[in-house]
C-alpha positions in Angstrom: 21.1 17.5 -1.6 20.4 18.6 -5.2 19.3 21.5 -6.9 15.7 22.2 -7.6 16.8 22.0 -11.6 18.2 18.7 -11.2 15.4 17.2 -9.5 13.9 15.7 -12.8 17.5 15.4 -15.1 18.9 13.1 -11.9 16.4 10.3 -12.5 16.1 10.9 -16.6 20.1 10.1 -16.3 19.6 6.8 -13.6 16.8 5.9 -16.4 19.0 5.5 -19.2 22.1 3.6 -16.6 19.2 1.2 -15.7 18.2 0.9 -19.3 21.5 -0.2 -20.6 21.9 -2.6 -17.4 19.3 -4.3 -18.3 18.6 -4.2 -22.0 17.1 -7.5 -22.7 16.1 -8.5 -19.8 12.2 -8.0 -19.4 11.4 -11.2 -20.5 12.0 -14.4 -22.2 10.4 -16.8 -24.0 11.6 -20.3 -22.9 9.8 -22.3 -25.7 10.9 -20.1 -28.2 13.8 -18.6 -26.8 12.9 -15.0 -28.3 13.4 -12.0 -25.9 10.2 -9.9 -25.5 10.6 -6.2 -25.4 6.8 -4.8 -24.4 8.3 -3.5 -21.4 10.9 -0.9 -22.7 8.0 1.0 -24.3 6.4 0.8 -21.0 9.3 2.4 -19.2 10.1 5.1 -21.8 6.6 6.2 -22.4 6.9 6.3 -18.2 10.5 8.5 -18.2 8.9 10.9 -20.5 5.7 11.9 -18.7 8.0 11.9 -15.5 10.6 14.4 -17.3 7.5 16.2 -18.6 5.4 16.4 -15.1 8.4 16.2 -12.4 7.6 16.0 -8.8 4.0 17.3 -7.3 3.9 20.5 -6.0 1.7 22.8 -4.0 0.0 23.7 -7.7 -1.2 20.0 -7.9 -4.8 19.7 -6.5 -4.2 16.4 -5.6 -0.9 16.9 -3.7 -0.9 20.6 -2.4 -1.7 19.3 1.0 1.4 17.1 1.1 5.5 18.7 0.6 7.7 15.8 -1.7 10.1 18.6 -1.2 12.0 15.7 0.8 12.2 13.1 -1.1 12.9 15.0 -4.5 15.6 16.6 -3.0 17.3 13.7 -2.0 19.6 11.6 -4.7 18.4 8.5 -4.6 19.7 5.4 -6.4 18.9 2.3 -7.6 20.3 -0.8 -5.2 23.1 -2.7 -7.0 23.0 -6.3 -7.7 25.0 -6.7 -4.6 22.4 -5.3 -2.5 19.3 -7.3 -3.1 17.6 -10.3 -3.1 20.0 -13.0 -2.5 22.9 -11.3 -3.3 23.5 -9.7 0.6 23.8 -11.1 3.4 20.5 -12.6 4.6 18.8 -9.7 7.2 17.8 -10.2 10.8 13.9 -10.9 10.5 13.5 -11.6 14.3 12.9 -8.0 14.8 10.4 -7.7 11.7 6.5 -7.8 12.6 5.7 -11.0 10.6 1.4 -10.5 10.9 0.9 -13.5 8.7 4.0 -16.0 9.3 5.1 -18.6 11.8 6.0 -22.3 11.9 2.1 -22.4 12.8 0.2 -20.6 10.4 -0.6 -22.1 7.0 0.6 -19.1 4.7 2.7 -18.6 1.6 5.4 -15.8 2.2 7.2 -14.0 -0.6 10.2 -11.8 0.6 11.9 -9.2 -1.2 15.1 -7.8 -0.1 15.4 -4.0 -1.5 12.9 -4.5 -4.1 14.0 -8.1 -5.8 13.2 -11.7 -5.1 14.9 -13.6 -2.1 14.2 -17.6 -2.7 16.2 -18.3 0.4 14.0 -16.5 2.6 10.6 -17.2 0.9 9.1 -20.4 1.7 5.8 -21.1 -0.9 4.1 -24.2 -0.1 2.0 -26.7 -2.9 -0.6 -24.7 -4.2 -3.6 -26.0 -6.2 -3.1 -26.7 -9.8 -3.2 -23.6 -11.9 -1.7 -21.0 -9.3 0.8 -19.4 -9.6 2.8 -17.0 -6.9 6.1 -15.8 -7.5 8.4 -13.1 -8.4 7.4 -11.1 -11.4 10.6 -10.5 -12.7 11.4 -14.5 -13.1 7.7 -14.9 -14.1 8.7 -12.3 -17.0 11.7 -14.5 -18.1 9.7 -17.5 -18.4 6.0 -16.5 -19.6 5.8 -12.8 -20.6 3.0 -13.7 -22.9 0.8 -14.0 -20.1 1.6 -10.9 -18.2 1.3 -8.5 -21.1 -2.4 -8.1 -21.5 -2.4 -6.8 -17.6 0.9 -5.3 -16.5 1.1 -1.4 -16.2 -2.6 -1.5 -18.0 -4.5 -1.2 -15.0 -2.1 1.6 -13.2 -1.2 4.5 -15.9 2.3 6.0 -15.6 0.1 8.9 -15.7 -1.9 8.8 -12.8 1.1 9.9 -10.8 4.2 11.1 -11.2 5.4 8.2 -9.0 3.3 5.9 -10.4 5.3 6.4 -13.9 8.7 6.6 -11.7 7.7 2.9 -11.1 6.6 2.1 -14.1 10.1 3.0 -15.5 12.3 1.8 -13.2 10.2 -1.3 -11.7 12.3 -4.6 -11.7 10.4 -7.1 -9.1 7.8 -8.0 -7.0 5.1 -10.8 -6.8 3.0 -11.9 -9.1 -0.4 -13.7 -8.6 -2.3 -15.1 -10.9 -5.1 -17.6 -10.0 -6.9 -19.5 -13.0 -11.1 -19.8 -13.0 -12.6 -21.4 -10.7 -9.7 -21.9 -8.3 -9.8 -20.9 -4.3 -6.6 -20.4 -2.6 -7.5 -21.1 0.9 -4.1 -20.6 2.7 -3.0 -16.9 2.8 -0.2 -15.1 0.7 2.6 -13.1 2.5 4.2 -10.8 0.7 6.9 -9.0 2.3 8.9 -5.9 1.5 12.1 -5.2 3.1 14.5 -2.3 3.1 18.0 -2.3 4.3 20.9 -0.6 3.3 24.0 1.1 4.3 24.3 3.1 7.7 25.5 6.3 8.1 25.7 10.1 6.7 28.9 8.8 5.0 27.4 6.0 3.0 26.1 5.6 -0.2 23.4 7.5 -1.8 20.2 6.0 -0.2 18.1 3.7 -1.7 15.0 4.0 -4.0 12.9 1.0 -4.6 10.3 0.4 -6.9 8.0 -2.7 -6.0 5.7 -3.6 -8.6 3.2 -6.5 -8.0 0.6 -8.0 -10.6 -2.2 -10.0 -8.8 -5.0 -11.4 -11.4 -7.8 -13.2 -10.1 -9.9 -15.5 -12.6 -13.7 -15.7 -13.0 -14.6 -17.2 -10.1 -11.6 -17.5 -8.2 -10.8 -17.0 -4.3 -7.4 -15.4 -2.3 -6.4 -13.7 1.1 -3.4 -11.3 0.2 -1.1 -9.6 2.9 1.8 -7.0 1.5 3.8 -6.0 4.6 6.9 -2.9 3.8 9.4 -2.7 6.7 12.7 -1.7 7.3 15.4 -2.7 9.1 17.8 -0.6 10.5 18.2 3.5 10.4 19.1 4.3 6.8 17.1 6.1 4.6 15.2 5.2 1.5 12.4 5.6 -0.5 9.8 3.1 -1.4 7.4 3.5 -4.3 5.3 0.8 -4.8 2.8 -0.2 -7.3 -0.1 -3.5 -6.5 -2.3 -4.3 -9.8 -5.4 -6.2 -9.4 -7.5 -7.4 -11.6 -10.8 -9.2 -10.3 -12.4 -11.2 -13.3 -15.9 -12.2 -12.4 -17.4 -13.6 -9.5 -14.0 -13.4 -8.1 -13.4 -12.7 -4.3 -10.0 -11.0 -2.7 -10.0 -10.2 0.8 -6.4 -7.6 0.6 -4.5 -6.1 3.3 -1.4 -3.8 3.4 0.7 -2.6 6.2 3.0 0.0 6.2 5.9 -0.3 9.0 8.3 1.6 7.5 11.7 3.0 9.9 11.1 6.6 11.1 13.5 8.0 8.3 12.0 6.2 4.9 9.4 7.7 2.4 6.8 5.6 1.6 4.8 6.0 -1.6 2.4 3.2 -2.4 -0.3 3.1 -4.7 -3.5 -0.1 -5.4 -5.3 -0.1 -8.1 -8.3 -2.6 -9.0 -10.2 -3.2 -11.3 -13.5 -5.1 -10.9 -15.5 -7.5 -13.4 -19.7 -8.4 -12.9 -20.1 -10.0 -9.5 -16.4 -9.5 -8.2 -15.9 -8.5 -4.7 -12.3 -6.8 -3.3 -11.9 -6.0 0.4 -8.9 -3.6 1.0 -7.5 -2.8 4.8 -4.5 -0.5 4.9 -2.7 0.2 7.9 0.4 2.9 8.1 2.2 3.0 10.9 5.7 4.0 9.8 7.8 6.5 7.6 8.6 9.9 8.2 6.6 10.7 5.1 3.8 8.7 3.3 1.4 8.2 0.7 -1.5 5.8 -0.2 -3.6 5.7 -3.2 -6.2 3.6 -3.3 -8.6 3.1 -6.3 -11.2 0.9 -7.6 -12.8 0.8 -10.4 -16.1 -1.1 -10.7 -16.3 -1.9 -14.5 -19.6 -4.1 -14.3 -22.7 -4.8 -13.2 -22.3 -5.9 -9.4 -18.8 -5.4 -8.3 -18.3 -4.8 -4.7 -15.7 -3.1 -2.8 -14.7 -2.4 0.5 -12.1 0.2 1.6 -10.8 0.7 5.2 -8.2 1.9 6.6 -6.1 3.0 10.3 -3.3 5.6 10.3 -1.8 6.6 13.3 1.1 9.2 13.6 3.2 10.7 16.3 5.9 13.0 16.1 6.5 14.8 12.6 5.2 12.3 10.7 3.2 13.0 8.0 0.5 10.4 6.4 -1.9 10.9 3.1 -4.3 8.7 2.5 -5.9 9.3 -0.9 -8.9 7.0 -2.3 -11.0 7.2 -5.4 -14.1 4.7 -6.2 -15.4 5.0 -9.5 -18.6 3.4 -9.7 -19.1 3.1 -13.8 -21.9 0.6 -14.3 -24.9 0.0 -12.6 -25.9 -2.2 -9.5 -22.6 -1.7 -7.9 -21.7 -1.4 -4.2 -19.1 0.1 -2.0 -18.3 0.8 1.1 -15.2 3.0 2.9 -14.3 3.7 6.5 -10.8 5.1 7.3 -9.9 6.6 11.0 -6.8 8.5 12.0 -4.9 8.9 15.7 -2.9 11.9 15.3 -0.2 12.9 18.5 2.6 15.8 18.6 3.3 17.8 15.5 2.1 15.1 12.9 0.5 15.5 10.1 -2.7 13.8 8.2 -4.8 14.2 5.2 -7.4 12.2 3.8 -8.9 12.7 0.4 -11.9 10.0 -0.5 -13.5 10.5 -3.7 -16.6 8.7 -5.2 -17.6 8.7 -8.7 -21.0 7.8 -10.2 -20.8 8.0 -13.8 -23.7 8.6 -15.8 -24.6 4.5 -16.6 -24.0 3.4 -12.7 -27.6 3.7 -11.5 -28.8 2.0 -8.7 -25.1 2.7 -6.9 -25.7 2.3 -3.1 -22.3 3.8 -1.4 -21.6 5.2 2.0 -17.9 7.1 2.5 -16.9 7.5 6.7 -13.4 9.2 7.9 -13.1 9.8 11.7 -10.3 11.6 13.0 -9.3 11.6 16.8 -6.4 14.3 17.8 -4.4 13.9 20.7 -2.2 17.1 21.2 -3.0 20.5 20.1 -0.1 21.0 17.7 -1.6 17.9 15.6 -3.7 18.8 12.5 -5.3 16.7 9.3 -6.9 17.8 6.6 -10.3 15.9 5.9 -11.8 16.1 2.2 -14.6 13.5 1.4 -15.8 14.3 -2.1 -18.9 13.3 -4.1 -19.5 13.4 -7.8 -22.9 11.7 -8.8 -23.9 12.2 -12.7 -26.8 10.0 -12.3 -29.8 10.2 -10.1 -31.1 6.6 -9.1 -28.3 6.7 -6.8 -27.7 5.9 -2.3 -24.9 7.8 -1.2 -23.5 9.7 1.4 -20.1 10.9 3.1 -19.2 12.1 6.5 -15.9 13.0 8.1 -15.6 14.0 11.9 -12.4 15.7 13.7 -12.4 15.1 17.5 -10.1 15.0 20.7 -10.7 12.8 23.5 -13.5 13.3 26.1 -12.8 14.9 29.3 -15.5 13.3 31.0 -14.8 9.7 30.0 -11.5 10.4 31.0 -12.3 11.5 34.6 -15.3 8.6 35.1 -12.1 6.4 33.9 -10.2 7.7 36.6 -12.4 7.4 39.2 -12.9 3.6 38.1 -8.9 3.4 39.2 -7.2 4.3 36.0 -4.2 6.7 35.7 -4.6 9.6 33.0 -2.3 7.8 31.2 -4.1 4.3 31.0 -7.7 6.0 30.4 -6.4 8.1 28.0 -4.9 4.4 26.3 -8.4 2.7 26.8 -10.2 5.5 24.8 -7.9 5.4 22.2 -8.2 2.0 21.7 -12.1 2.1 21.7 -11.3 4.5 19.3 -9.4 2.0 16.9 -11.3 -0.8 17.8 -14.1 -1.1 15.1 -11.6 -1.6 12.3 -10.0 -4.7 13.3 -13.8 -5.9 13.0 -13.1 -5.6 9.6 -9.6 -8.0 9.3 -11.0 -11.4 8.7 -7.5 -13.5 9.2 -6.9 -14.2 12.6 -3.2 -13.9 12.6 -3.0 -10.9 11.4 -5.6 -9.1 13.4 -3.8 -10.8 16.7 -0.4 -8.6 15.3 -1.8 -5.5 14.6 -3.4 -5.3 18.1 0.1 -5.9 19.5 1.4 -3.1 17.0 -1.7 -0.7 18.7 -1.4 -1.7 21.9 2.2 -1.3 22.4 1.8 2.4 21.1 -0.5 3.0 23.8 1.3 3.5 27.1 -0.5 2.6 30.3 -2.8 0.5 28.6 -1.6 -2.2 30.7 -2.8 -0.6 33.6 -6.1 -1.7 32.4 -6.3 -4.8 33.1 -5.6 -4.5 36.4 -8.3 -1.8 37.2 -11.4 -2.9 39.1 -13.6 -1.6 36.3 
């Protein structure tokens, strides 16, 4: 453990390590074989407003409801060379929900090893002409040019302090980018593992800093999966960044899933930005980590953009899960919709924060905002804060959030249909859940995450061999 006056000075002193590590490597030119160096502004500019901010505390509006205490107290490190990618020995992955992966599905996986590449366990298949899915830190050797214009634009070091952490120490991750026109019709994989070494007598634990850069031309078409796991019982911190930018007429349909081990920290933050006409819908699930923390924002930039934000948390134990989101509807004609529900059980923790803003030029915004929140023990608590902030008239929109247990007289008609408590207790929960795999569209993965739900529901097997 650290001192609360080291807390910033730990991570200003990794900075400058990491700095001299890797001092001319965030990018290269291959046809003129001239280094490019827009990243190192990037990274200090980040540093600084992290050594000027530090960690959130209670004071911050935006994080009073959730203690970092944790994780800034712990000394965290950046992985060694010898403890990524390729460079370790290759993990176990039979023990690693794959949602979107098998011999018999038709998608493009992408696997990072503590936060870099791993070629020899990604398998990419031909993709159309154009696209292009890969690591972003080899994409940065060969065609930096091209990733310029978008990387860290579209998520500000200063939206979080962990969002400029990232910013300064980010290394890999995938990057996307899909040319007009094109549709990628097989699904991309990208998984995030963490591993590292075992024990309260090893090193330091980890911090990893994913960042990935998806750009989708005018136009263009993709199915995007980022799964973060872990694999085995050390702990670590993972603070990753997604950056999408949907030119126009472009459709993504994204999904992320959080299945982190019961001692990580999980910090992860999407943000889009939407052209005219483009369409994003995001599904997140978080199922893991002692501690976590989603941000999700969109920002619709032109006449017409669509979004979609859903999402399922469900937390037993002490675990604690925020879920912040933020829509900013800043032209007119623009749609959105957002449903999130939460299963809360034991002594954990939940808090969801869903913000919509109409700016003064978006009329004719039609959006709807829905949390539902079903609590299982009486020890379990979430705090539920939908906000509104219209500055324009010609406007549909509405909130709602709801806090409930489950219903004693379902329970006991259950029960006299042949159930146990324990497997009509299960079935409600489940009808509970059950609306938002309506809204994930790839059959694969929707056929996993049931398995992940059901097998947190004990006694659901019982149902089917009720005489309902």
């Amino acid at each position: 453990m650290i001192g609360l006056a080291q807390e910033t000075d730990q991570y200003v002193a990794a900075f400058s390590r990491f700095l001299q590590e890797r001092a001319g490597q965030d990018g290269r030119s291959e046809a003129s074989g001239a280094r490019r160096s827009f990243l190192t502004p990037i990274r200090r500019q980040a540093i600084a407003r992290f050594a000027e901010v530090g960690f959130p505390t209670a004071s911050d509006e935006e994080w009073r409801k959730t203690n970092v205490a944790p994780i800034a107290k712990t000394a965290f490190r950046v992985p060694p060379e010898t403890m990524a990618g390729d460079s370790m020995a290759a993990p176990d992955l039979s023990m690693v929900p794959r949602p979107m992966f098998s011999d018999a599905t038709a998608a493009h996986e992408l696997v990072f090893v503590n936060g870099r590449f791993s070629r020899r366990l990604s398998r990419v298949g031909p993709l159309p002409r154009g696209i292009h899915a890969g690591s972003l830190a080899r994409t940065l050797a060969s065609d930096a040019n091209e990733l310029e214009p978008y990387l860290a634009k579209i998520a500000d070091p200063k939206l979080s302090p962990f969002t400029a952490l990232n910013a300064a120490f980010m290394e890999d991750g995938a990057c996307v980018l899909i040319p007009d026109g094109k549709v990628l019709a097989d699904p991309i994989h990208l998984l995030f593992l963490a591993t590292g070494p075992e024990g309260e007598t090893a090193d330091a634990p980890l911090m990893l800093h994913p960042r990935n850069l998806i750009v989708l031309g005018a136009d263009s078409q993709a199915t995007l999966v980022e799964t973060y796991a872990g694999i085995g019982s050390s702990r670590y911190l993972t603070n990753a960044v997604t950056e999408i930018v949907s030119q126009e007429g472009s459709v993504l349909d994204h999904y992320r899933v959080q299945l982190e081990t019961d001692r990580a920290f999980h910090v992860g933050r999407v943000q889009a930005a939407l052209d005219r006409g483009a369409r994003i819908s995001s599904f997140s699930v978080s199922l893991g980590a002692a501690l976590s923390r989603n941000d999700a924002a969109v920002a619709l930039t032109a006449e017409g953009a669509e979004c979609a934000l859903n999402g399922l948390y469900m937390a037993s134990g002490s675990q604690h899960m925020d879920n912040h989101t933020t829509i900013d509807h800043i032209r007119p004609r623009c749609t959105s919709r957002e449903l999130y529900k939460g299963v809360l059980d034991g002594k954990s923790r939940a808090v969801f924060n869903g913000k919509i803003i109409v700016r003064p030029d978006a009329s004719n915004t039609d959006s709807r905002q829905t949390n539902r929140n079903l609590l299982l023990s009486e020890e379990a608590l979430v705090d539920t804060k939908p906000e509104l902030q219209i500055h324009n008239n010609d406007v549909k929109c509405n909130h709602a959030a709801a806090i409930g247990q489950l219903d004693e007289g379902a329970i006991f008609y259950l029960r006299t249909r042949g159930l146990d408590q324990e497997a009509a207790r299960s079935l409600l929960i489940h009808a509970f859940v059950s609306e938002m795999m309506g809204h994930v569209k790839l059959e694969p993965l929707r056929d996993e995450l049931e398995a992940l739900l059901l097998a947190r529901l004990p006694g659901y097997g019982g149902v089917k061999e009720a005489a309902l």
